[in-house]
Structure formats: C-alpha cells, structure tokens
C-alpha positions as CSV (number, residue, x, y, z in Angstrom):
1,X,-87.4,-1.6,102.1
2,X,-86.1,-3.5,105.1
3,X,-89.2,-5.2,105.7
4,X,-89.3,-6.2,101.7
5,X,-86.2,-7.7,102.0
6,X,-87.0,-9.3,105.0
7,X,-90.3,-10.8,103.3
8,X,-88.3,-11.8,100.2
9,X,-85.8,-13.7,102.8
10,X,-88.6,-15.6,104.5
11,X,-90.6,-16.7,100.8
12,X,-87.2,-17.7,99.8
13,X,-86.0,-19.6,103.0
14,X,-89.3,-21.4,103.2
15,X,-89.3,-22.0,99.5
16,X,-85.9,-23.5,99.8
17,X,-87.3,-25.8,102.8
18,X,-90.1,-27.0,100.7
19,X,-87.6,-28.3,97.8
20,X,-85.5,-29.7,100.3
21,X,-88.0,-31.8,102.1
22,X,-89.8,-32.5,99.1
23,X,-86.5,-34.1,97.9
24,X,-86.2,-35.9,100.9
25,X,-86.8,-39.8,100.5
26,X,-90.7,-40.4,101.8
27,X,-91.7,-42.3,104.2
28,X,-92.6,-46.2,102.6
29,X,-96.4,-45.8,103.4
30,X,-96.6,-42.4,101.4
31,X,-94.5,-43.3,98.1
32,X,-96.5,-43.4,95.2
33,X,-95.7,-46.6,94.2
34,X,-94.0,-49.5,96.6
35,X,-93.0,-53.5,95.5
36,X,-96.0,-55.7,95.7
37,X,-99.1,-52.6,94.8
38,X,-102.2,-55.0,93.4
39,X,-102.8,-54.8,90.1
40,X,-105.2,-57.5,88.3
41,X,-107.4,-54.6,86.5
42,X,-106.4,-55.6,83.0
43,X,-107.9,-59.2,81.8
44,X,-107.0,-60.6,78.9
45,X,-109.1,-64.0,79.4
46,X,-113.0,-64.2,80.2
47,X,-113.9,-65.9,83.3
48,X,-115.7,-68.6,79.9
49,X,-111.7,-68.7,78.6
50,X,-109.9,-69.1,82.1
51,X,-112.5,-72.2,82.7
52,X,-111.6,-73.4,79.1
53,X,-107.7,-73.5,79.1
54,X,-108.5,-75.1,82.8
55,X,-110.4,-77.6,81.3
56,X,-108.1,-78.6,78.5
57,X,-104.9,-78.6,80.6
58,X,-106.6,-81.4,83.0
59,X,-107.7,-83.2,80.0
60,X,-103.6,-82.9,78.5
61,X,-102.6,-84.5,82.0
62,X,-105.2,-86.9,81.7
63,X,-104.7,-88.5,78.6
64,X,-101.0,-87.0,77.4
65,X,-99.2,-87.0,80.4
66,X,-95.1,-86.1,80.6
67,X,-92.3,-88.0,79.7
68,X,-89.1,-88.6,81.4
69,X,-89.5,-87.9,85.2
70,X,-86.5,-89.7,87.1
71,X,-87.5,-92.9,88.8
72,X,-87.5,-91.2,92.2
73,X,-90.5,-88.8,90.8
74,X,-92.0,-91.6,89.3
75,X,-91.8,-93.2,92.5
76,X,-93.4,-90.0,94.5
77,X,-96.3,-88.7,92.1
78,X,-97.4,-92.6,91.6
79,X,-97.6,-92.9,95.3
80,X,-99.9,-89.7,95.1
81,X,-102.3,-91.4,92.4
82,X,-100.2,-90.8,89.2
83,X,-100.5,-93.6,86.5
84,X,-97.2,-95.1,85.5
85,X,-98.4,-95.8,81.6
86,X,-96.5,-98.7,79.6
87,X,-95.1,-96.1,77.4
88,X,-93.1,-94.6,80.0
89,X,-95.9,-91.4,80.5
90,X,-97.2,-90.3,83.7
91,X,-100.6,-89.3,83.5
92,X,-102.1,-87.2,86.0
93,X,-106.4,-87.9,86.8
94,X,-108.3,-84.9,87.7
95,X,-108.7,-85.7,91.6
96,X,-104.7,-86.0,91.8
97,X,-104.8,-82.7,90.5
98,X,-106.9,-81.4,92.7
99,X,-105.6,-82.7,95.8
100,X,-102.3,-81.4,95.3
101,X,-103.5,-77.9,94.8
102,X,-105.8,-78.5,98.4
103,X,-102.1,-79.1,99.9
104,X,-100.6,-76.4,97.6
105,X,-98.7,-73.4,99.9
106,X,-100.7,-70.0,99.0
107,X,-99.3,-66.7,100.3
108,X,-95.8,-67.6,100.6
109,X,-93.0,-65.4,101.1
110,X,-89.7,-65.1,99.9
111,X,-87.1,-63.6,102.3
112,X,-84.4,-61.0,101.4
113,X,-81.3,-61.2,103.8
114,X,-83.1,-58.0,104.9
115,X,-86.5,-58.2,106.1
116,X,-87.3,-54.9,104.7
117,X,-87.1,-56.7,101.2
118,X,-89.3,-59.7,101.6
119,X,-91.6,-60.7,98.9
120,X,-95.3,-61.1,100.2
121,X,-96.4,-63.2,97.2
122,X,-100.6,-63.3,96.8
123,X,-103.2,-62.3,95.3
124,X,-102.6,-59.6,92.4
125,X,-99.7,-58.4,94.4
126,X,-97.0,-57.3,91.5
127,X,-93.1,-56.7,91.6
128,X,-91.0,-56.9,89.4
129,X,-87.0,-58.1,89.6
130,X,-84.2,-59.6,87.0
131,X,-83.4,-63.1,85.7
132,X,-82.4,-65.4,82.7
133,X,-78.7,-66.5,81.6
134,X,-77.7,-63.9,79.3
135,X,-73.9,-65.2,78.2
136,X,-73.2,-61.5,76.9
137,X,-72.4,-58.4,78.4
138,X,-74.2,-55.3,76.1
139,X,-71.6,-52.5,76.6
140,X,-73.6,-49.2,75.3
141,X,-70.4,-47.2,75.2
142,X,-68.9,-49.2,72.8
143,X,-71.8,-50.5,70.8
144,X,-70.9,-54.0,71.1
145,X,-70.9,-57.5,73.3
146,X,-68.7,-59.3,75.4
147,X,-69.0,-62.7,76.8
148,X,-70.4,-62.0,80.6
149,X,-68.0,-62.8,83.7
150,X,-68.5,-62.8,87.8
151,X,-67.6,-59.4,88.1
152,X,-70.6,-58.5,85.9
153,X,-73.0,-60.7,87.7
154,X,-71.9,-59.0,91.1
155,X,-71.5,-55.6,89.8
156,X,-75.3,-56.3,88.2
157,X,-76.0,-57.2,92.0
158,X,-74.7,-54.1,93.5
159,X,-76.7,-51.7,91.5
160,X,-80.1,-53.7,91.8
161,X,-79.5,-53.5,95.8
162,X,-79.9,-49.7,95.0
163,X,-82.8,-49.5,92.2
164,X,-86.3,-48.8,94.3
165,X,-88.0,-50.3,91.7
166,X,-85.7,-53.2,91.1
167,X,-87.5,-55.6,93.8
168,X,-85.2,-59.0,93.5
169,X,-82.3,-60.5,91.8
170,X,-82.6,-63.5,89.9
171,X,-79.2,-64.3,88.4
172,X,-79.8,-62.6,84.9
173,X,-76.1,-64.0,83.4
174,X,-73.7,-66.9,83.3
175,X,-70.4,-66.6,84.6
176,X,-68.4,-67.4,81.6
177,X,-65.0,-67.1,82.8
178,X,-65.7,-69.8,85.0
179,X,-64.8,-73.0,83.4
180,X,-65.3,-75.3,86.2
181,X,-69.6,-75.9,86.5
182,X,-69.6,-76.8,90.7
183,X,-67.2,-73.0,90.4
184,X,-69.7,-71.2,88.4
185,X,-72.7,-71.8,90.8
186,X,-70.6,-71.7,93.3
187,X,-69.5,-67.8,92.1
188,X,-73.0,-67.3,90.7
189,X,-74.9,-67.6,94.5
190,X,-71.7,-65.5,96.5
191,X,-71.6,-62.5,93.3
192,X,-75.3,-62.2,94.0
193,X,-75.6,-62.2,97.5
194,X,-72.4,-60.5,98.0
195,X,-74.3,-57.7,96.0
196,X,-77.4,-57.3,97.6
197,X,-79.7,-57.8,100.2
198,X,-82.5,-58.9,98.2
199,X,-84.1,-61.7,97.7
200,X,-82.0,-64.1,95.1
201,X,-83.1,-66.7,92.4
202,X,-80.3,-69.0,91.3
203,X,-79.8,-72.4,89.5
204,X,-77.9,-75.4,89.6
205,X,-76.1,-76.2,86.9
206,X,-76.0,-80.0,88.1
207,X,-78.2,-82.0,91.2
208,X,-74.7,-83.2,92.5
209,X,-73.8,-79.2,93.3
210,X,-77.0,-78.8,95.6
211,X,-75.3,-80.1,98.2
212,X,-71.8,-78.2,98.2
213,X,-73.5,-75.0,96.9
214,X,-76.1,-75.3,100.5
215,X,-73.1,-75.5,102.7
216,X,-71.9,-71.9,101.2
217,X,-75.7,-70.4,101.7
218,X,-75.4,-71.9,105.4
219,X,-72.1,-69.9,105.5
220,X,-73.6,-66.9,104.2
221,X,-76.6,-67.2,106.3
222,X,-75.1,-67.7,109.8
223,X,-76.4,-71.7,109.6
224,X,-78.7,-74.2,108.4
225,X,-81.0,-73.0,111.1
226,X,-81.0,-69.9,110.5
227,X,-81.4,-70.2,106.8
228,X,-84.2,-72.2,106.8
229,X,-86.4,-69.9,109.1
230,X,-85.3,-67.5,106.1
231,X,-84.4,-69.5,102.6
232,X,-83.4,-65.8,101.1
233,X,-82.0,-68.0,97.7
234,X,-84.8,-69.5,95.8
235,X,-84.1,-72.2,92.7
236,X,-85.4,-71.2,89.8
237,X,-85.8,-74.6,88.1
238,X,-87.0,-75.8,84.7
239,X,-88.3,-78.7,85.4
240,X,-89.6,-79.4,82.3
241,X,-88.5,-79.9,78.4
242,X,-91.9,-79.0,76.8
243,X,-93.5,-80.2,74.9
244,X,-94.7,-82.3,78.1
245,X,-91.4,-83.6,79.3
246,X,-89.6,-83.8,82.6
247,X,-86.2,-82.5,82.5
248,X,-84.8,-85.2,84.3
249,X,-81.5,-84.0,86.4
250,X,-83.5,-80.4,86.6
251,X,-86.3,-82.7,88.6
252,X,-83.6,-84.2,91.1
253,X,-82.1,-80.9,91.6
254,X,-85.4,-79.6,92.7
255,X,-86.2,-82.6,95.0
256,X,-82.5,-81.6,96.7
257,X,-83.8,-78.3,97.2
258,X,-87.4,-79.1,98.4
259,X,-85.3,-81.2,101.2
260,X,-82.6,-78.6,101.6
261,X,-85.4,-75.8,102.8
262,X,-85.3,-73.8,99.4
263,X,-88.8,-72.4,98.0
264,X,-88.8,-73.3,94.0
265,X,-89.9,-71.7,90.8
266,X,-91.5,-74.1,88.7
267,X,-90.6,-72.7,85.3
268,X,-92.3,-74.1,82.1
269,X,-90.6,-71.8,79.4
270,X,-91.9,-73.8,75.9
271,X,-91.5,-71.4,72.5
272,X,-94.9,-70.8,70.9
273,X,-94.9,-72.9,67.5
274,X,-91.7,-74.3,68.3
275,X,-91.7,-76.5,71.6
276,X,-95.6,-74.9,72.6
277,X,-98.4,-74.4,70.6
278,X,-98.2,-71.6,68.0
279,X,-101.3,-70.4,69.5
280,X,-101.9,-67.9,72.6
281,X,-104.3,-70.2,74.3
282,X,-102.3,-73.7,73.3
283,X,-99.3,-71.7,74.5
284,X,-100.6,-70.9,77.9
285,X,-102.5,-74.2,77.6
286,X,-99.8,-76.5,77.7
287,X,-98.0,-73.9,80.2
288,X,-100.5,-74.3,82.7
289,X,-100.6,-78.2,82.4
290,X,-97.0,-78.6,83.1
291,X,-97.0,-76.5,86.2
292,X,-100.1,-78.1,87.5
293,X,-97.9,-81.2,86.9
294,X,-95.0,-79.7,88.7
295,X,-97.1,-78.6,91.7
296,X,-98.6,-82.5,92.3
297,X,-94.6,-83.0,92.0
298,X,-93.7,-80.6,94.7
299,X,-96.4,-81.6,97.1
300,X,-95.8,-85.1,96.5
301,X,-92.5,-84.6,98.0
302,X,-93.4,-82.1,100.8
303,X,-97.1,-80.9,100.9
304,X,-97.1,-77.3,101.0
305,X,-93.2,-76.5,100.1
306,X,-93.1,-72.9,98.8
307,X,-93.5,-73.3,94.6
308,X,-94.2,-70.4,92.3
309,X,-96.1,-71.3,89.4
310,X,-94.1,-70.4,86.7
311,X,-95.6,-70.4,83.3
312,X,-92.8,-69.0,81.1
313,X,-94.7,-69.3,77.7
314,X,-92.3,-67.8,75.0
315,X,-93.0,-66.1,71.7
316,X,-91.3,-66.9,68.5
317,X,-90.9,-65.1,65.0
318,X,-92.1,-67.7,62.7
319,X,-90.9,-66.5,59.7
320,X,-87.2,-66.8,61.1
321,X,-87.5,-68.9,64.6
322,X,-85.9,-66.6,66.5
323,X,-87.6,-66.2,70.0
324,X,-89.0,-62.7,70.6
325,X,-90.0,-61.4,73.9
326,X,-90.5,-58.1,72.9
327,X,-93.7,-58.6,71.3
328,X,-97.3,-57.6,71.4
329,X,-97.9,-61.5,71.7
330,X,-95.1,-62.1,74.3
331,X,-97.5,-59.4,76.4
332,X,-100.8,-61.7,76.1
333,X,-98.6,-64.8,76.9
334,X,-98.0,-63.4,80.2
335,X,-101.0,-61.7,81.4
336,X,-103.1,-64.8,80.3
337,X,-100.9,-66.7,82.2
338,X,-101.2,-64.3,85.4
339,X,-105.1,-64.7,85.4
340,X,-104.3,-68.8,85.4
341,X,-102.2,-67.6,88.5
342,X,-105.2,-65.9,90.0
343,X,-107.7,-68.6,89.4
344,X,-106.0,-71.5,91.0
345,X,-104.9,-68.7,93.8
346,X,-101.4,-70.1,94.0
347,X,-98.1,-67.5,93.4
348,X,-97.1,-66.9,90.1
349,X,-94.0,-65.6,87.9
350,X,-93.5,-65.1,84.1
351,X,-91.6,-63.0,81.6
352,X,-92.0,-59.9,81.0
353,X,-89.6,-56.5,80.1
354,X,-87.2,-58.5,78.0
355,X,-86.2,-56.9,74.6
356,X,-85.2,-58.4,71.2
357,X,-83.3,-55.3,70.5
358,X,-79.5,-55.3,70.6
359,X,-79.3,-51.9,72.8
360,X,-81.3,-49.5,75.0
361,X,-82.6,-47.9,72.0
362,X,-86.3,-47.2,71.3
363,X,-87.2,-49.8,70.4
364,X,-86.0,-51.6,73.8
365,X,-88.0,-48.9,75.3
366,X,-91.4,-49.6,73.8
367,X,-90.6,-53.4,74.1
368,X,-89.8,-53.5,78.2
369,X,-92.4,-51.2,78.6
370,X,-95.2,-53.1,76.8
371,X,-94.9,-56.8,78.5
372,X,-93.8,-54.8,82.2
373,X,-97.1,-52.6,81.9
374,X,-99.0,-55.0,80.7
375,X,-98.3,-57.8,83.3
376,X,-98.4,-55.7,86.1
377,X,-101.7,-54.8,85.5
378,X,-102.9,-58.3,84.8
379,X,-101.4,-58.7,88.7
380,X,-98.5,-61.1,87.6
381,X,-96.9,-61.7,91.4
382,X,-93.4,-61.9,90.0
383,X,-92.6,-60.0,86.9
384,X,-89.0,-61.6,85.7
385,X,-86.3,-60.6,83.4
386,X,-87.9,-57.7,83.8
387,X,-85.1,-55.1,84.0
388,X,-81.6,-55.1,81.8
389,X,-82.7,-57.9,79.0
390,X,-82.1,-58.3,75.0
391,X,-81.3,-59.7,72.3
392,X,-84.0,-62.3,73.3
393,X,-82.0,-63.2,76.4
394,X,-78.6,-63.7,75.0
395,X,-77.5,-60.1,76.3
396,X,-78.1,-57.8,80.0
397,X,-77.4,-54.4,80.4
398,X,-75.9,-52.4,83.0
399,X,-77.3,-49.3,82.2
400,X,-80.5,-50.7,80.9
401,X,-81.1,-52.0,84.7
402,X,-80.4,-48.6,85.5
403,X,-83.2,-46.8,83.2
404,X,-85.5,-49.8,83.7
405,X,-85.9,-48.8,87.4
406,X,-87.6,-45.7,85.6
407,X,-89.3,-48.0,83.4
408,X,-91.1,-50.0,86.2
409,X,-91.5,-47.0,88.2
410,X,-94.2,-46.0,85.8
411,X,-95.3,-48.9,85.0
412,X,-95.8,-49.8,88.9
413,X,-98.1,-46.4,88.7
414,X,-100.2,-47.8,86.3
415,X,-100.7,-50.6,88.3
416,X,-100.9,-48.7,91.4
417,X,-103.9,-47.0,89.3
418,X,-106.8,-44.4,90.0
419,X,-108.3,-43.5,93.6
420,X,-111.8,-42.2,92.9
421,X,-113.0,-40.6,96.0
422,X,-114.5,-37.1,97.8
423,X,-110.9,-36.0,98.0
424,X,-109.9,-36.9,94.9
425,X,-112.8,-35.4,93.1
426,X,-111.6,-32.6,94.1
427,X,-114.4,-30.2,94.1
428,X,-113.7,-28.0,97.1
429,X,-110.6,-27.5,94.8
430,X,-112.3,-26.7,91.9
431,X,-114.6,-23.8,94.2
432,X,-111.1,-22.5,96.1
433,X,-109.7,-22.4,93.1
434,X,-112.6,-20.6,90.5
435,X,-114.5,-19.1,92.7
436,X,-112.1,-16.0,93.4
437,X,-109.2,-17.7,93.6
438,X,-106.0,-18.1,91.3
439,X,-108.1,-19.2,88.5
440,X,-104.7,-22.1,88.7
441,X,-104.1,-25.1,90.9
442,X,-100.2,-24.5,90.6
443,X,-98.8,-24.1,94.3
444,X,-101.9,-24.8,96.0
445,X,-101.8,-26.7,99.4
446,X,-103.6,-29.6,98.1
447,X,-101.1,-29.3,94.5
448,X,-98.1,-29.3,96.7
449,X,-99.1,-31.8,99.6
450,X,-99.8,-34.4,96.7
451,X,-96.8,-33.9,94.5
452,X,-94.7,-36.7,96.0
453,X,-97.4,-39.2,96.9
454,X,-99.5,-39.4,93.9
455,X,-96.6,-38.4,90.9
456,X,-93.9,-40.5,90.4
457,X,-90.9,-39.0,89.1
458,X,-88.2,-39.9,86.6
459,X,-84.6,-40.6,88.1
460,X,-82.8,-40.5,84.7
461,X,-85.7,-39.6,82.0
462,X,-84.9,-36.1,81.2
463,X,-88.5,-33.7,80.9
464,X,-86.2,-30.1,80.4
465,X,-88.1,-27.7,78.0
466,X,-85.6,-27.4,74.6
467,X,-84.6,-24.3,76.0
468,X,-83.4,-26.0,79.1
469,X,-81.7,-29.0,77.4
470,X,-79.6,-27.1,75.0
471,X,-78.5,-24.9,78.4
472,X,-77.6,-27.6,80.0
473,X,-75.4,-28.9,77.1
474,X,-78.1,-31.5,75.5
475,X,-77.7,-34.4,77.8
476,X,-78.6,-37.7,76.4
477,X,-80.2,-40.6,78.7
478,X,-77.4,-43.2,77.9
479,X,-74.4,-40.6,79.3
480,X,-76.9,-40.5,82.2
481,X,-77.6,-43.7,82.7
482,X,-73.6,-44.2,82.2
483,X,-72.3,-42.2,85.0
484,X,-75.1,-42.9,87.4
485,X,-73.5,-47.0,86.7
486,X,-70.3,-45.5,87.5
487,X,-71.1,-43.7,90.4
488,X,-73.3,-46.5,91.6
489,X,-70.0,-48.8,91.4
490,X,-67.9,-46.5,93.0
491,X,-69.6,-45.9,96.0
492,X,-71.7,-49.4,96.6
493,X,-70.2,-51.6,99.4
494,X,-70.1,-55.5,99.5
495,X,-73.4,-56.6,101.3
496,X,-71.2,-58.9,103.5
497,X,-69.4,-58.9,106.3
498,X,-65.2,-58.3,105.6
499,X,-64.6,-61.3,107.9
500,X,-67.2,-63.4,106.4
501,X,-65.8,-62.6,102.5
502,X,-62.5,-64.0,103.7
503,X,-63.6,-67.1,105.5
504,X,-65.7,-67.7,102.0
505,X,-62.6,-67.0,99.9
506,X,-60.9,-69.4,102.3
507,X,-62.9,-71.9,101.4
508,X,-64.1,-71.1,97.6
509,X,-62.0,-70.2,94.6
510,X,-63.9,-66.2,93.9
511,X,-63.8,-65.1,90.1
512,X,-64.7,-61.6,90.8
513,X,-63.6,-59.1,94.0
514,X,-65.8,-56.7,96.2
C-alpha cells in the first residue's frame, strides 16, 4: 500500500513537472511560430501575370507619369533622368526605373528600441503589426464609439509591447483631443514609444513638424548619434494622391526624413474604382507604378535610404462607395501586391486584417482572418493594420488587438506551414505505436516532446468541451478579452525611463499619463 502511494506520489509529482514546464515560455528557437517565419507558398499571380502588371506599370510611368511633385522633387528625379513634361507630369523612362531599383536598399532592417524586436525585412519573411488613423475608439462593453485620445494610443501601445504575435506598432489612431497639429505628432511619437519597445511607424501631420518632432526622438533615443545607428521610428508616408499624383507637402516631409536618418514607407493607398482601377490587376497595376515612382524618388535623394514598398491598394463596395477591407477582394489586392514585392526583391508592406464590421463579432473574425492568412502566405514582409481595425479604418479596438494576437498566431502557423521529413513521417511512430503498443499516440514521448513546438495554442480562444464551459460558468471571448485589457493596463510599466518622462514633459505639453 505504501509503495502504491508512493508510486501514485511520483506519477503525480512528475505529471505536475511536465504541465509546469510545458507552461513555461520556450526558448525563441523552439516556438512554433516567431515574427518574420517565410511564407510565399500561396501565389495569386503567374510568373506570365507578375511580368504583365510589370510591364504595364513601366509603360504608365512612361507615357502617364505623376502630377504635382514639389519643385524640389522635380528638381531631384529630373537630375536622375525624369522628363519634366509641358503639362506639369513627370514621366519616368524605363532605364531611370531601373537604375533606381540597382541603387534600391534590399534587406533592410527596422530597429525596435530593443534589439530583440528588430524587423529583418527580406525575402518572404512575414510579420505582422498595427497602423492606420482610426478617429474612434470601439468600446465592446458598451457597444458604441468614442472619438480616440492619447491615452488610447498609449494604452494601445502598452498592450502591443506584450502581444507575441503583435510584431510592431504603427500608430493605428489620431489623437483627437489634441487640437494643436505640431501637439498631436508631438503626443502621437512619445504615447507610442512611451508604450513599447517595438519598432514604431508614425506620420507627420505637416513637413514644418519634422524638424521639432526629430529633436524629441533624439531625446528619446539618447542623441542624434545614437538614433541614427538605430532609427527605431519609421515614417509611414503617402506620398501619393492616386490616381498618379504626388502629394505634395507628404513628398517634402519624406525628403526631411530621408535627411533626418528615418527609413520610409512608401504608401500608395488608391480605392479600387474610385481613385484606382476597379480591377484587381489595374488596382495593383497603378499601385506598383507609383511606388516604383517613389523608389526613383527616394534614391534620387539618398541612393539606397531604407523604403518599404508600400502598395496599399484598397477595395471598395461599388454599389455604395464605401471602402471595404474585409473582403475576399481586399485579400487578392494584397497578396498580388506581395508577389510584385518579391519580384523586384525590395521590402514590402500592405493591408491586411482590417474589418468593415463595427465590433469584434464574427464577422470581424472571418474578415481579419481572411486578408492576415492570406498575405502571410503570399510572404507579405509587413502585414499592416493588421490587429484591432474596423469599420473600414474609422474605428481600433482594444480588445480586438488583444484576440488578434490569437488571430495571427494561427495564421503565422499557416505560414510557418508543413515540415515533410523522416521524423515527421513518423513511421517508427506508427510501428511503436501498432505494433503492440497503446494502439494511441496520446502521451507518447514523441506526442509530448512536440506539443509546444509544432501546436500553437490559443491565449483567449476558449476550446472547453460544453460540459466544461457550462462548469466554468459559460465564459464568452469578449469578458476575456476584457479583463485580460484590464489586467494588461494595470500591470504594464511605461517603456521609459522616470527621469527621461519628466525631462520630456519638461519640454512638451503630454495629453495622456504613464
């Protein structure tokens, strides 16, 4: 009896050790799933249609051209071999093209304040983060919106420093209780990277602010030296007015930040039948020509300044005009435009996990999951907007950033896909296991050794047999995803230093507090 008990004692203790290390957080190099996995199985486009939209972008440049490019652009992407037309267009000829994507940087990385966060941008290499300028707040609790404030944008920051699968922070909403514009970006940069540790996209709301807002990141960075051996801030900068415009003041912002050390997302973001053609491949088309535009910009001004190619092609509901990002077609826009990535071998971003619905309900769900799945498997370097998005980028989400981290964790498995190999055929399993063994694979050494590193496992999403939910009083994912925002905000700590916060508060008029 003694020895029974002292057998049950040891199963249990060692039982108990196994759930305990198996809850333990793994070691990076055996997660399951980790920020920049390769994906770039799915394709959309032939290698025939990738040639084609090629083709017919150069020939836009060629004889279209773009509008509106301030005098000092003019000046630049002439000097490169740009025609300055009578009509005020800049046309672009093939070999000018070319040339600027020979100079083109490829590979590039974009810093988090903590190396352990840095972006390795090439290839197929996928992860996935926030952005946009939401001007809403979506409170679940309540079922309703709220105009969106500096406290949100920092709290949105805090809880994205935590979120494994939540691999950078782009701004995702305006500050809207800060009148002043020079305050706003001001607030907008310190909220984010008081917040977190990742890397940061932010814009300028004017080209005249580039210069104030770069002596706060110099603050924030320990120097101008210092922050340009690691520009953790990137400007995400539309450039363009599509159809075939440059956005004028957007253009001088970016040549401020090409000169102020500050890697740049070129972002084209025309609406399919509205301000882009109402086709997929005239959509991506005119996309891809405005980029290739913006990168003989970017080089003309500094060959080989970090740029991501940023082909932001929209949907749009044609029977209403309403943009809608949660589409079927929104999903094609952005793989398409990840393969374009891929064939001129440059870094890439577009949307993709944004939502037309008004609340994380289901049909949020099978929105988000749609566009993230399908563009990390076309191998889309930089997935954006996609965590915490709807109502077609007017609204973000606490709690849906929360559940989207389960989202994009399996969706990054997907990506991650399927190892075929002698282990993982398994057949020394299948003998052990049939020829006189358990006749299961449950709790075998191979079952258990490969739990963590090849599943990946909810945080939120609830998998409880009925049985087990009604015991546990029925819990529903938004209570979850409620108190985990909750708990998140009570414990997370300001990712500065409590000196550094009041020297910046010193100096800058702060809407929110840490």
């Amino acid at each position: 009896m003694v020895e029974a008990m002292e057998r049950k004692g040891r199963r249990g203790g060692g039982r108990a050790a196994r759930v305990a290390a198996r809850a333990a957080a793994l070691p990076d190099d055996l997660r399951p799933i980790r920020p920049g996995m390769a994906g770039g199985t799915l394709k959309v486009l032939t290698e025939a249609q990738v040639q084609q939209i090629h083709e017919a972008a150069l020939q836009a440049l060629e004889t279209i051209g773009l509008a509106d490019a301030p005098p000092s652009g003019i000046a630049a992407m002439v000097g490169v071999g740009a025609i300055h037309g009578a009509d005020g267009r800049l046309r672009f000829p093939r070999q000018v093209v070319e040339d600027a994507l020979g100079q083109a940087a490829r590979g590039i990385t974009l810093p988090g304040r903590d190396p352990a966060h840095d972006l390795h941008l090439t290839g197929t290499k996928v992860h996935y983060g926030t952005a946009g300028a939401a001007v809403h707040i979506v409170d679940p609790a309540s079922n309703s919106y709220r105009e969106s404030t500096a406290q949100d944008l920092y709290n949105a920051a805090r809880i994205t420093q935590v979120l494994d699968n939540v691999n950078f922070f782009q701004r995702p909403m305006v500050c809207r209780d800060v009148a002043d514009n020079l305050e706003m970006d001001l607030n907008s940069i310190y909220a984010s990277v008081a917040g977190t540790t990742k890397h940061v996209g932010m814009s300028f709301s004017d080209p005249s602010h580039v210069a104030p807002c770069m002596e706060l990141i110099h603050m924030l960075a320990g120097g101008e030296e210092a922050w340009r051996a690691r520009p953790f801030i990137s400007n995400s900068n539309c450039f363009v007015v599509p159809p075939m415009k440059f956005a004028t003041e957007s253009c001088e912002t970016m040549e401020h930040c090409i000169r102020a050390g500050m890697p740049v997302l070129l972002l084209s973001a025309g609406m399919a039948g509205a301000t882009a053609p109402s086709t997929i491949a005239g959509a991506v088309t005119q996309a891809t020509a405005e980029c290739l535009a913006g990168m003989v910009y970017v080089n003309a001004i500094q060959p080989g300044h970090p740029a991501i190619f940023g082909t932001w092609p929209f949907g749009l509901d044609l029977r209403t005009g309403a943009m809608c990002l949660g589409s079927g077609e929104q999903a094609l826009l952005s793989s398409a435009c990840a393969q374009m990535h891929q064939f001129y071998g440059l870094p890439g971003g577009a949307a993709g996990g944004a939502s037309d619905s008004k609340m994380p309900d289901m049909q949020a769900g099978w929105e988000q999951m749609c566009s993230n799945v399908m563009a990390g498997l076309s191998g889309l370097n930089m997935v954006y907007e996609a965590a915490g998005m709807h109502a077609s980028l007017l609204g973000f989400c606490l709690e849906s950033l929360i559940l989207s981290d389960d989202l994009i964790g399996q969706a990054m498995r997907c990506v991650r896909g399927i190892e075929v190999n002698e282990e993982t055929l398994a057949l020394d399993q299948m003998a052990e296991v049939c020829l006189g063994g358990t006749g299961h694979y449950l709790g075998t050494d191979k079952t258990l050794a490969l739990m963590q590193c090849d599943f990946v496992y909810p945080t939120l999403g609830n998998r409880m047999s009925p049985k087990e939910w009604e015991e546990n009083q029925k819990p529903d994912l938004m209570s979850a995803a409620i108190a985990r925002k909750e708990a998140i905000l009570d414990e997370a700590r300001a990712q500065v230093a409590p000196d550094l916060d009041r020297a910046v508060r010193d100096r800058y008029a702060m809407y929110f507090q840490c």
